[in-house]
C-alpha distance (Angstrom), angle and dihedral (degrees) to the residues before:
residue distance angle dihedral
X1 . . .
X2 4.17 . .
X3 3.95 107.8 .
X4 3.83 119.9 -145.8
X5 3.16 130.8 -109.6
X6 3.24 130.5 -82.7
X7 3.64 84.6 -131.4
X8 3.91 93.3 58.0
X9 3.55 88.3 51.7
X10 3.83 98.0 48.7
X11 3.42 86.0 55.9
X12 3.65 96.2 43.5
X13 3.95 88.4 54.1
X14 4.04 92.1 50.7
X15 4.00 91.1 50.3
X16 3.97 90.6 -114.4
X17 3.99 94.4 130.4
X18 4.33 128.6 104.6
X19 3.72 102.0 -118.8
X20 4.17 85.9 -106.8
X21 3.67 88.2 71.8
X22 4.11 94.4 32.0
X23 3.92 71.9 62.8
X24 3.49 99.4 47.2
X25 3.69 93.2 46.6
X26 3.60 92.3 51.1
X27 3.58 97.2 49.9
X28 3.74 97.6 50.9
X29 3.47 106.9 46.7
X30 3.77 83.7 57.8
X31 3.84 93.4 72.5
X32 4.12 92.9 28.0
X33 3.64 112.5 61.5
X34 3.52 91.3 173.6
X35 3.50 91.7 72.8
X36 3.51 97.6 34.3
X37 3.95 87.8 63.2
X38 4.19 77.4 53.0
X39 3.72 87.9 54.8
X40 3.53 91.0 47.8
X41 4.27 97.3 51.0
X42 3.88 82.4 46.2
X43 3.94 94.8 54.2
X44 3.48 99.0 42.7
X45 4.34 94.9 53.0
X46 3.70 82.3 48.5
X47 3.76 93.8 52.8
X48 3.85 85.7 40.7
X49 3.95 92.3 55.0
X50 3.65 87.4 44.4
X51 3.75 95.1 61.6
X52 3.27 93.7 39.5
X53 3.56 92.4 60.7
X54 3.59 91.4 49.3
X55 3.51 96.0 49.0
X56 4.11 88.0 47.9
X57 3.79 78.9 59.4
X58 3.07 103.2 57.2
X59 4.01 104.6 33.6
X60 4.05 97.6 35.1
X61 3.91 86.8 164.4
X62 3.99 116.1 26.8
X63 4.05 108.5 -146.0
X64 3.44 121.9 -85.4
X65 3.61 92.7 -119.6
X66 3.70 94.3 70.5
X67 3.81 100.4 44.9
X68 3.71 106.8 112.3
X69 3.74 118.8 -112.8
């Protein structure tokens, strides 16, 4: 069986995909769970990014206090 690419699923993570290869995505990483575990890393660091984004939004400068020195 061919994996996808990492690039696919980068892209599948981030919501970038037509429905057709949502589809085809979706489909194959039902019978590959090697590259469902792929899909997986790749959804979590864009989750991660996500919240960190948020969180640079709300806190753009942490307080002094809790700088290490």
């Amino acid at each position: 069986m061919r994996h996808l690419s990492i690039e696919l699923l980068e892209r599948y993570a981030l919501r970038e995909l037509s429905s057709r290869e949502q589809q085809r995505v979706e489909n194959h990483v039902t019978r590959c769970s090697e590259c469902l575990d792929r899909l997986y890393s790749e959804t979590a660091w864009v989750n991660g990014m996500r919240l960190m984004n948020r969180m640079r939004r709300k806190f753009p400068h942490p307080p002094k206090e809790s700088l290490p020195q």
